[in-house]
MISE-512168 format. One record per atom (N, C-alpha, C): x, y, z; residue in one letter. Coordinates in steps of 0.1 Angstrom, whole numbers, plus 5000, padded with zeros to 4 digits. Layout:
# MISE-512168
XYZA;...
END
This chain:
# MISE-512168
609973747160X;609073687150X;609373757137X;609673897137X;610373917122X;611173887119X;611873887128X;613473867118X;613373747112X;612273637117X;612573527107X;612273517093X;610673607091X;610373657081X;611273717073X;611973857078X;613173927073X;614373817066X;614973747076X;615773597069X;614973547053X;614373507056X;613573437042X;613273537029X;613073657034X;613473767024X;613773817020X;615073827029X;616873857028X;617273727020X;616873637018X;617073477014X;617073506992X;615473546998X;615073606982X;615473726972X;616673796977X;616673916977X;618573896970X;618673746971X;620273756968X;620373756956X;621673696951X;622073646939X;621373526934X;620273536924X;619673426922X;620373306917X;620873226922X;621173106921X;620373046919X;620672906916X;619672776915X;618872756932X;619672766942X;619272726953X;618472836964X;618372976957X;617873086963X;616773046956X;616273016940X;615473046932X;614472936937X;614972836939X;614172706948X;613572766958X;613972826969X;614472896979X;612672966976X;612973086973X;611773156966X;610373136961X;610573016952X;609372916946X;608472876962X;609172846965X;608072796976X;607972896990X;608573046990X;608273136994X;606973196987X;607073216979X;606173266967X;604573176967X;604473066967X;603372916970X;602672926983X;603772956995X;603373017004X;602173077007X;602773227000X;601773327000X;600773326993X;600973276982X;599973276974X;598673136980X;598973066989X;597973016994X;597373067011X;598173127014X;597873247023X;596673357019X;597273407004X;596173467001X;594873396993X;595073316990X;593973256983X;592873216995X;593573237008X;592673167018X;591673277024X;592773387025X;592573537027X;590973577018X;591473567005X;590073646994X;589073536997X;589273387001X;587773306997X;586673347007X;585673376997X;584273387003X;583973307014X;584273187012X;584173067023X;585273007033X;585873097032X;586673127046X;585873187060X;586073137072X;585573247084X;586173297085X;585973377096X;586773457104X;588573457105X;588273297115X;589573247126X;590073187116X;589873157101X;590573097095X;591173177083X;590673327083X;590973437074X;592473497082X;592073487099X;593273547109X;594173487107X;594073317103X;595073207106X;596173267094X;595673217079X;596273277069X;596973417068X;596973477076X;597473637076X;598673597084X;599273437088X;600373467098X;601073347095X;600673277080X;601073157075X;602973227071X;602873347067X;603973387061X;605573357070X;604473397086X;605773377093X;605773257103X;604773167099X;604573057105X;605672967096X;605972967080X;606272947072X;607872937072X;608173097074X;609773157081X;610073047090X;609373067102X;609672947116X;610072837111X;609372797104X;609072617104X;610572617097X;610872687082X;611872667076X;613272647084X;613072827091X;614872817104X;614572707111X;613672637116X;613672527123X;614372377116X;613572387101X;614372277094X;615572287088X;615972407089X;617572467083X;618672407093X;617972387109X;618872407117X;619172287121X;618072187118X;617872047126X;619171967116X;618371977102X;619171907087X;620971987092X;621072097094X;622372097096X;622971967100X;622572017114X;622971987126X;622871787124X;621671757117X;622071627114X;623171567103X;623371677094X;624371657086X;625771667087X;625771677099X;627371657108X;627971787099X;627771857091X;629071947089X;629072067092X;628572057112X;628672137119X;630272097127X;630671957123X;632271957126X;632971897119X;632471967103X;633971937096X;633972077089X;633472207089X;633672287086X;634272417097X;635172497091X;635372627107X;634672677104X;634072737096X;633272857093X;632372787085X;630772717095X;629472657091X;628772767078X;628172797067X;627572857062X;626272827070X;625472897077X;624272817082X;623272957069X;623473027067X;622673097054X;621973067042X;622872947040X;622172857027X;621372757030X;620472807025X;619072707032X;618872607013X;618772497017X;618572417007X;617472397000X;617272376986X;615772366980X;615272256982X;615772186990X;615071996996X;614072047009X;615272127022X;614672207028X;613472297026X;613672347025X;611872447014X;611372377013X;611472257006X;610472177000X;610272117010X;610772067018X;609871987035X;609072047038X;609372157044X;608772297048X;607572317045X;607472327031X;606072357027X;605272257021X;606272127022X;604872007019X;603971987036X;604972007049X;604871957060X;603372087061X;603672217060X;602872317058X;601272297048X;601772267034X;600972247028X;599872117030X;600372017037X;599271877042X;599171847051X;599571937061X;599471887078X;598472037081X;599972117089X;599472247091X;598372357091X;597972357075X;597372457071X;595672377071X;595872247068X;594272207067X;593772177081X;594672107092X;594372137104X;594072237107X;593872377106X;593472497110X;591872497103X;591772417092X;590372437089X;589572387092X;589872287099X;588672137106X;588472237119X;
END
């Protein structure tokens, strides 16, 4: 369960490119609604615990869309040596719209 965390912050941690910096933004949105869920007064309990594990629910979901979008983008056989490390800023952005309007409000109903 860490290491995926670890990935996404080994992610943020490179040479900031355009596609790390994407990359980041919505690492960053993340948390920050993690924590925003965290400090509200009008949070419970089970929905204060939920948020505390959005970070690496967040990691997951991403390596899961990193790997699918490859893998559907066929240039797992026209390359010898796949880059599978570069995770795309389209990617991310699935991620955490699928996160931000499905996922996270289901946990609150």
């Amino acid at each position: 369960m860490r290491s995926s965390e670890n990935i996404v912050e080994s992610l943020c941690d490179w040479n900031p490119d355009q596609e790390i910096l994407v990359r980041c933004y919505y690492w960053q949105r993340i948390m920050r609604i993690g924590r925003a869920i965290i400090d509200s007064p009008a949070a419970v309990p089970a929905l204060r615990s939920h948020a505390q594990k959005i970070r690496g629910f967040f990691a997951r979901l991403l390596l899961v869309y990193h790997i699918t979008e490859w893998r559907n983008s066929m240039r797992w056989m026209c390359e010898k040596e796949p880059d599978l490390n570069l995770v795309s800023g389209e990617t991310a952005a699935r991620a955490f719209e699928l996160m931000k309007r499905f996922l996270i409000p289901r946990q609150s109903a």
